[in-house]
C-alpha positions in Angstrom: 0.0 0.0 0.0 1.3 3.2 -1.3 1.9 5.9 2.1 -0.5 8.2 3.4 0.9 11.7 1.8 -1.7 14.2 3.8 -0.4 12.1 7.1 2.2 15.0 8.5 4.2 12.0 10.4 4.4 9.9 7.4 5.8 13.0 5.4 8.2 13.0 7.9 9.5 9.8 7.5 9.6 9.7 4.1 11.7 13.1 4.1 13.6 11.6 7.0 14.3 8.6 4.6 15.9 10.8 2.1 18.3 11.3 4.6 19.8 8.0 4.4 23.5 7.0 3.9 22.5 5.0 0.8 20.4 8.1 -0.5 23.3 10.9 0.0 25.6 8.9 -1.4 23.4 8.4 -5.2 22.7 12.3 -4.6 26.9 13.0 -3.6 27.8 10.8 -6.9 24.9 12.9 -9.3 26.3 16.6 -7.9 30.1 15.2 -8.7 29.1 13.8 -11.9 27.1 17.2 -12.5 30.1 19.4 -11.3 32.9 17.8 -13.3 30.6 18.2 -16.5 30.0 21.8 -15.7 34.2 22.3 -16.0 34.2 22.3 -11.8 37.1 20.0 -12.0 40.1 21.5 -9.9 38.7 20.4 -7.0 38.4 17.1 -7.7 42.0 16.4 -9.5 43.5 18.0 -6.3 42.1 16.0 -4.5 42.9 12.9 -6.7 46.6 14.2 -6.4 46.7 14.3 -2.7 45.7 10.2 -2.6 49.4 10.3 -4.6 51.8 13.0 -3.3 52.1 14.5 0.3 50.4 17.9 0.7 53.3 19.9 0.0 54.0 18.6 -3.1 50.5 19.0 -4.6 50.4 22.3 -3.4 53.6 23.0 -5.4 52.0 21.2 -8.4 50.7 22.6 -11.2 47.3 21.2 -11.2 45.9 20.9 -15.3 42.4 21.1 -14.7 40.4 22.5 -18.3 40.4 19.4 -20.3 37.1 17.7 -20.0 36.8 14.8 -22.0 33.5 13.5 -19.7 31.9 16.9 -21.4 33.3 16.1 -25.0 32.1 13.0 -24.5 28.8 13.3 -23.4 28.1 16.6 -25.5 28.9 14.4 -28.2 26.6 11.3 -27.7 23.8 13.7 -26.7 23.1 14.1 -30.7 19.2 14.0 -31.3 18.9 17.6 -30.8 21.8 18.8 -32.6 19.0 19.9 -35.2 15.8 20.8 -34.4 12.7 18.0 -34.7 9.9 18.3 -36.6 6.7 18.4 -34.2 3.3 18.1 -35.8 -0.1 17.7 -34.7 -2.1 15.0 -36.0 -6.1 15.2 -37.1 -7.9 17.7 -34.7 -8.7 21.6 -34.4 -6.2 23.3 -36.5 -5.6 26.0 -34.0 -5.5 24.1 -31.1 -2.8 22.3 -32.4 -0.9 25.2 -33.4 -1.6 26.9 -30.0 0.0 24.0 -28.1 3.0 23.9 -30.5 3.6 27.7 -29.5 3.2 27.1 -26.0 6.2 24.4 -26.9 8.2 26.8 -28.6 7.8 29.6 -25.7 8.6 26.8 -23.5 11.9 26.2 -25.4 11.5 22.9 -25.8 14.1 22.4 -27.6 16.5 24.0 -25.7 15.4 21.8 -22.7 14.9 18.7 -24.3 18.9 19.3 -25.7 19.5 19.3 -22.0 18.0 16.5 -21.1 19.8 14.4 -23.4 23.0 15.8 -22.3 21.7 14.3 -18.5 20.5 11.0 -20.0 23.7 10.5 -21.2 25.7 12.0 -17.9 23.8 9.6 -15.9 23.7 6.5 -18.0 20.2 6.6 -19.4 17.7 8.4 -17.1 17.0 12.2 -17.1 13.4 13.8 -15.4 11.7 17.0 -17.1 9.0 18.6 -14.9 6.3 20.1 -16.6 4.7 22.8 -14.8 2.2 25.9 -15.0 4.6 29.0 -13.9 3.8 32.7 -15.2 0.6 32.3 -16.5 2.5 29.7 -19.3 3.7 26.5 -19.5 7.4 25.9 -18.2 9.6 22.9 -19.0 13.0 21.9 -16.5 15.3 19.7 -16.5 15.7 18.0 -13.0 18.6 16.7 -11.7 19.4 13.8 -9.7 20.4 15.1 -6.7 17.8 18.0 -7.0 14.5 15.3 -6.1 13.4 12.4 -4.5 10.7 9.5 -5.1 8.6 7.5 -3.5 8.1 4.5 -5.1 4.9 2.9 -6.2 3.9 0.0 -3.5 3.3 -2.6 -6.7 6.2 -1.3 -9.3 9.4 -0.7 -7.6 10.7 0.5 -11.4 7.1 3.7 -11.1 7.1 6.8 -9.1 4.2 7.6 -6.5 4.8 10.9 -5.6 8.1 13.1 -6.5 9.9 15.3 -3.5 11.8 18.3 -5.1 14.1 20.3 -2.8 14.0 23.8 -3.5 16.1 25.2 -0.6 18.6 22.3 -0.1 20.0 21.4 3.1 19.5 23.9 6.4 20.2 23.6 9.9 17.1 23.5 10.8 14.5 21.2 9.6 12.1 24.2 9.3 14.1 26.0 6.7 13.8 23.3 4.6 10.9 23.1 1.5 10.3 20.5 -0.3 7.5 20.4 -3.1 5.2 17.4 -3.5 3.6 16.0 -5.7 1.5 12.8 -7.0 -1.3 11.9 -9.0 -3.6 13.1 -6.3 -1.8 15.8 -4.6 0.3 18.8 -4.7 1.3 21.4 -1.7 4.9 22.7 -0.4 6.3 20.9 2.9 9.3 21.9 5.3 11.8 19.2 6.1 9.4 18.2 9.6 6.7 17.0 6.9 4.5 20.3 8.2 2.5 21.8 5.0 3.6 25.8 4.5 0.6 27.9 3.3 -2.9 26.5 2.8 -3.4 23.2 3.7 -6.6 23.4 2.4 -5.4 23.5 -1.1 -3.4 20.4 -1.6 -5.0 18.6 -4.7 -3.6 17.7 -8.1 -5.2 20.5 -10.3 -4.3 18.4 -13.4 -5.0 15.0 -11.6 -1.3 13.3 -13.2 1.7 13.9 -12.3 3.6 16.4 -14.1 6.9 14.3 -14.6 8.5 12.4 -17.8 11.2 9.9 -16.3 13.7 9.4 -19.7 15.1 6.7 -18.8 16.3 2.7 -20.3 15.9 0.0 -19.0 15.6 -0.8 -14.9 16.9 -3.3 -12.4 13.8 -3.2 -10.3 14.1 0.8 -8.6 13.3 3.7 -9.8 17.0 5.3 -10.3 19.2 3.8 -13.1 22.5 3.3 -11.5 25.1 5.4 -13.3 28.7 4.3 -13.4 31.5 6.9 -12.5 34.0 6.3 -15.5 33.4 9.2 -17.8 34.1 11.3 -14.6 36.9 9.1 -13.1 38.6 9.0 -16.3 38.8 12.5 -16.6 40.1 13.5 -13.4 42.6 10.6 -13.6 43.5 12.1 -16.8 44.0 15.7 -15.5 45.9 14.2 -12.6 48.4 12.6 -15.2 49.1 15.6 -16.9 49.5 17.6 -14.1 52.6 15.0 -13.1 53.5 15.1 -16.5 54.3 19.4 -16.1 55.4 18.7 -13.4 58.1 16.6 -13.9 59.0 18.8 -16.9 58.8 21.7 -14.6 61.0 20.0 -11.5 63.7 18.1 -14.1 63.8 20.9 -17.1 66.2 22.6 -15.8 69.8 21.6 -14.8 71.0 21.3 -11.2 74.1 23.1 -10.0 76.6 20.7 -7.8 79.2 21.7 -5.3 81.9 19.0 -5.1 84.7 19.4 -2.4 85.4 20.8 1.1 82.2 21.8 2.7 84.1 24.2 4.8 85.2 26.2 1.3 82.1 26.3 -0.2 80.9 29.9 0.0 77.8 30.4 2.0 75.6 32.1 -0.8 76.4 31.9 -4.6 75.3 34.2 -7.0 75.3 33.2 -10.6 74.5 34.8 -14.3 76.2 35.2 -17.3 77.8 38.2 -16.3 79.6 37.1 -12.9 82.8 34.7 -12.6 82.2 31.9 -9.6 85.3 31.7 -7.5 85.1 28.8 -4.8 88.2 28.6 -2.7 90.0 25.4 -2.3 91.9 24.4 1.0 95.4 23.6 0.3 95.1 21.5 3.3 93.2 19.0 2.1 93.2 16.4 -0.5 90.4 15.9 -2.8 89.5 18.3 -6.1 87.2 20.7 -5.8 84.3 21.2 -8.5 81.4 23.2 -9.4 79.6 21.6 -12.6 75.4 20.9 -13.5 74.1 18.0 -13.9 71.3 17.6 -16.1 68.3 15.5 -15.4 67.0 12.7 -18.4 63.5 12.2 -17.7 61.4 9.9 -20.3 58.8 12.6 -20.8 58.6 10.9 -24.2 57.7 7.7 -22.6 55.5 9.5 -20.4 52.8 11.5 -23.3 52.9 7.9 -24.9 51.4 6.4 -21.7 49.3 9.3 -21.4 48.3 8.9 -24.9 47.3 5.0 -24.3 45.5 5.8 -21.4 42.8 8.2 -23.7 43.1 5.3 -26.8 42.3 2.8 -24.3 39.2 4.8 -22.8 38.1 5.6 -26.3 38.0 2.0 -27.1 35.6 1.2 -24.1 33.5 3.9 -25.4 32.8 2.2 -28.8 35.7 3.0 -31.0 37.4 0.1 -32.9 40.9 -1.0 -31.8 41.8 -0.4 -35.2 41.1 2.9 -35.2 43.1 4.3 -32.4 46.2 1.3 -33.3 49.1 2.6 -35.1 51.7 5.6 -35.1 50.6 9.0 -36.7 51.2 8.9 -40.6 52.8 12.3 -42.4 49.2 12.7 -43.9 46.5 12.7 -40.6 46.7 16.4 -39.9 47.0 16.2 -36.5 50.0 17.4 -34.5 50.1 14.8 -32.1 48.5 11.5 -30.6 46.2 13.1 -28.1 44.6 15.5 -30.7 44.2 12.5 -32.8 41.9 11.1 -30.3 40.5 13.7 -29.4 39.0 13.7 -32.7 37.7 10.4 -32.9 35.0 11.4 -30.1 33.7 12.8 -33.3 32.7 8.9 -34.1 30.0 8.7 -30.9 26.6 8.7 -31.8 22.9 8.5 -30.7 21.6 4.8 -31.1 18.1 4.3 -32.1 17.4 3.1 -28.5 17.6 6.7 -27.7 15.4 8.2 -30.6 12.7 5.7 -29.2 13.4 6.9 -26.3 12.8 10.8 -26.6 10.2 10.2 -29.5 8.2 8.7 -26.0 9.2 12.0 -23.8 8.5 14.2 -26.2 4.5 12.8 -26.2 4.4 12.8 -22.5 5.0 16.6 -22.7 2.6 17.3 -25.2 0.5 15.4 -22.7 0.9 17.4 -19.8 0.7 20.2 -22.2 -2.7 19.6 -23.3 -3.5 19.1 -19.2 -2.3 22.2 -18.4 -4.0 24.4 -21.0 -7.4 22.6 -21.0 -7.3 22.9 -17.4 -6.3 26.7 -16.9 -8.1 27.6 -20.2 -10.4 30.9 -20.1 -8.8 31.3 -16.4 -6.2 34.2 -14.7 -3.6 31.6 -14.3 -3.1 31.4 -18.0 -2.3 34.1 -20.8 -5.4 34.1 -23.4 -2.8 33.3 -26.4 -2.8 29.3 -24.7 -6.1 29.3 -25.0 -7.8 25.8 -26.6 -11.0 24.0 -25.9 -12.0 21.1 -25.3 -11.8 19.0 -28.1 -8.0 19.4 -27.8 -7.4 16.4 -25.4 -7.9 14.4 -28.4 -4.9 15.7 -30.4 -1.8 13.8 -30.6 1.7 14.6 -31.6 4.3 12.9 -33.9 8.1 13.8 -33.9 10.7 13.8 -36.8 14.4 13.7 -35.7 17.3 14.6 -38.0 19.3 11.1 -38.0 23.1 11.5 -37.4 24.7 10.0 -40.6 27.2 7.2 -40.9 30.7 8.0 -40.1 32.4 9.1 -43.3 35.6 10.3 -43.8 36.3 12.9 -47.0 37.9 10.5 -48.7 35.5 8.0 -47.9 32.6 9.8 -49.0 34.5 11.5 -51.9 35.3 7.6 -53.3 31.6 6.8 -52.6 30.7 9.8 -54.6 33.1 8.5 -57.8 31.8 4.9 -58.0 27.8 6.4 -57.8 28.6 8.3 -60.5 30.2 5.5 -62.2 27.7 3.2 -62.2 25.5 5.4 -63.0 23.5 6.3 -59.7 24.6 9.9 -59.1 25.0 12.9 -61.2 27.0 16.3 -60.5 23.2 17.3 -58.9 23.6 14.5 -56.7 27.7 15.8 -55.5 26.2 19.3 -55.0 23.3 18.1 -52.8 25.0 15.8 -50.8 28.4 17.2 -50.1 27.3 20.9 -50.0 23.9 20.9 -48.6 22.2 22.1 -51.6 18.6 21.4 -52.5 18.0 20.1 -55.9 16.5 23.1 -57.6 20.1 24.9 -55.8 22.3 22.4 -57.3 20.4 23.3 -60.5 20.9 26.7 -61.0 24.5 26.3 -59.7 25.3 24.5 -62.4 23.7 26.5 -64.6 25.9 29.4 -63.8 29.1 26.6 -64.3 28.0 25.5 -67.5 27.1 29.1 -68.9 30.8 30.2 -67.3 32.3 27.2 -69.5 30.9 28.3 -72.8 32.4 32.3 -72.1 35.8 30.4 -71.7 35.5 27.8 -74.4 34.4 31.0 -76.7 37.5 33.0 -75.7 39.9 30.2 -76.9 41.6 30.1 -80.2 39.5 27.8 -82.7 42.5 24.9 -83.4 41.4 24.8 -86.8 41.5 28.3 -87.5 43.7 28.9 -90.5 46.5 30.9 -90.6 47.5 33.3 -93.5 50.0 31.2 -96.2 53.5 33.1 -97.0 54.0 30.8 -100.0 57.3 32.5 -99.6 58.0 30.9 -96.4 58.5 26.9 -97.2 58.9 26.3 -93.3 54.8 27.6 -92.0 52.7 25.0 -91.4 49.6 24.3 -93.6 47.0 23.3 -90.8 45.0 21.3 -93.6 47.7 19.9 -95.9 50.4 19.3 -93.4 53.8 20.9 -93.3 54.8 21.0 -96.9 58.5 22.4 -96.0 58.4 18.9 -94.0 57.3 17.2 -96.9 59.8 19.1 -99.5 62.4 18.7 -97.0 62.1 14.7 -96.8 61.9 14.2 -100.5 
């Protein structure tokens, strides 16, 4: 049996719940994961580097902390909204449906849906919108992990029964604390002692659902999808190693000056440049020789970028890119300057699968859902602008979505040898090279080539005919006679 949410004592031990070791510790691991993507890194690779090096020496480190290949990463796989979809309204009232895609676009949708697929892929397959009534419009956000809590249904472990969102965070007293509820039945505001705050006789669901999507894969049996750590691990272990790596340039690139001889002669401070002369006295009483000299410090940095280099191959390849790809030295001909930018451009290869397209195609409906609640509910009311105004016959409409799929990793050459053997077989024309390697649309390509063919003929027209004839000296047995030959040839051979 699902718990009592208008009971103040059971609020309270649900909130008190949330408290849990278990719980801070999934809400510790989303804020990291959230921090490192949002470049908040420093902290983290210091603190990395002090479970290697004393205090002291981290503190004299420099610490490399602005290369975040979590962010590449994820910014990467998060490709369904690099374009925008297509969102249209099926059968149904023609303005209603075009009212509800405006709210949409005034909600940014886009924009938030973007983000949400950025956190799907941050925290390995589940991301939460909340769709709400704010301003007298609707308002989409993207929640975050750590920003909410759930109770779960008493029959589906993998189903929310009401949603706890923390909008003050943690205080020191209970009191302070808000939490925002909400479930299919109810909705009111709370403090951290389960008390309601305002009018508890106003705590019902206006829109009777609530007005969450949960984007997420497949569960084990509870709500959260566990998220694993290794984009984030990886790049602060990454950071860490090339912060050792300066380091040890920093501490061995120079050469280290050495005093051999009598302690007792070595002057107490020495002062060197290229403009002063080092004297060190020498005690005649003593045997040994005296000498000043540097000694200069071999460290393998080579040895060193190449292990850093494998380390970011061999992450690469966990993420989906073929051993192949990342095998082998650096040829004359890849462009690149080094190893590490040629890896860093193979995060280029990552991709949306069609798991995730069927995925968001779902999310997006349950918005256009809660949409429709909203405005039917609020329609010809104060709480919402007149522009969202639909009737009734608009909780019939439904909503289809058409994404821009990513295309098949192609290299120039690739799709330039694709390109010749199209055209070969017959296939593909010069419309066909203009549409697909320059974007153009077929009546574009057209008229482009138009303008090349007209430019040919001016050219061809301002070349010398070869068959134009020139004026005959008969006096001159050497000129050529463009239509008999060279007769000074011929007189010549007979």
């Amino acid at each position: 049996m699902n718990p009592n949410l208008l009971d103040p004592a059971v609020r309270a031990e649900l909130i008190e719940s949330f408290r849990s070791t278990g719980n801070k510790q999934r809400k510790d691991a989303a804020y990291k994961r959230y921090r490192i993507f949002k470049d908040n890194l420093h902290k983290y690779v210091r603190d990395y580097l002090l479970t290697q090096f004393d205090e002291s020496t981290v503190k004299s480190m420099p610490i490399v902390s602005s290369i975040n290949i979590c962010k590449r990463v994820i910014t990467q796989e998060a490709s369904i909204y690099m374009s925008d979809p297509e969102r249209v309204v099926g059968e149904g009232d023609e303005t209603d449906g075009a009212v509800i895609l405006q709210a949409l676009k005034d909600a940014k949708l886009n924009s938030k849906m973007k983000k949400a697929n950025e956190y799907f892929k941050l925290n390995k397959g589940q991301s939460v919108l909340q769709v709400i009534l704010k301003d007298k419009k609707v308002q989409v956000r993207v929640l975050l992990p750590h920003q909410f809590d759930v109770v779960v249904d008493s029959e589906d472990s993998e189903k929310p029964y009401a949603y706890f969102v923390c909008t003050t965070g943690a205080r020191e007293k209970k009191s302070q604390e808000r939490y925002t509820v909400w479930s299919d039945s109810f909705n009111f505001i709370c403090d951290g002692d389960g008390l309601i705050v305002g009018d508890s006789s106003k705590v019902l669901n206006p829109i009777r659902k609530m007005p969450f999507v949960d984007i997420s894969v497949d569960k084990d049996s509870e709500f959260y999808v566990e998220a694993g750590e290794c984009d984030g691990d990886f790049t602060i272990q990454y950071n860490a190693a090339l912060s050792d790596l300066w380091n040890i340039c920093r501490l061995q690139g120079y050469a280290q000056a050495v005093y051999i001889g009598d302690p007792e002669s070595m002057p107490a401070i020495i002062t060197m440049g290229p403009n002063r002369v080092l004297r060190i006295p020498v005690n005649p009483d003593k045997d040994g020789q005296t000498e000043f000299k540097y000694v200069t410090p071999t460290p393998d940095i080579e040895g060193v970028i190449k292990q850093i280099e494998q380390l970011l191959a061999n992450f690469l390849t966990t993420r989906g890119i073929d051993t192949k790809a990342i095998q082998g030295t650096l040829s004359s001909n890849t462009g690149y300057s080094s190893g590490v930018e040629r890896l860093l451009a193979m995060i280029d290869r990552f991709e949306a699968t069609r798991d995730d397209f069927s995925v968001f195609e779902s999310a997006e409906g349950e918005v256009f859902e809660l949409t429709k609640l909203w405005l039917t509910t609020y329609t010809n009311t104060e709480y919402l602008s007149e522009k969202y105004k639909i009737s009734g016959a608009a909780k019939d409409l439904t909503m289809s979505v058409s994404y821009s799929k990513p295309e098949s990793i192609k290299t120039d050459d690739e799709r330039n040898k694709d390109l010749e053997w199209r055209m070969k077989v017959g296939v593909a024309d010069a419309v066909t090279v203009l549409m697909e390697r320059y974007g153009m649309t077929e009546d574009q390509a057209l008229a482009a080539l138009k303008k090349i063919y007209e430019r040919k003929k001016i050219i061809d027209a301002m070349k010398p005919k070869p068959d134009q004839e020139e004026e005959q000296d008969p006096n001159n047995p050497n000129q050529k006679d463009v239509n008999n030959g060279d007769k000074g040839s011929e007189a010549n051979a007979s």
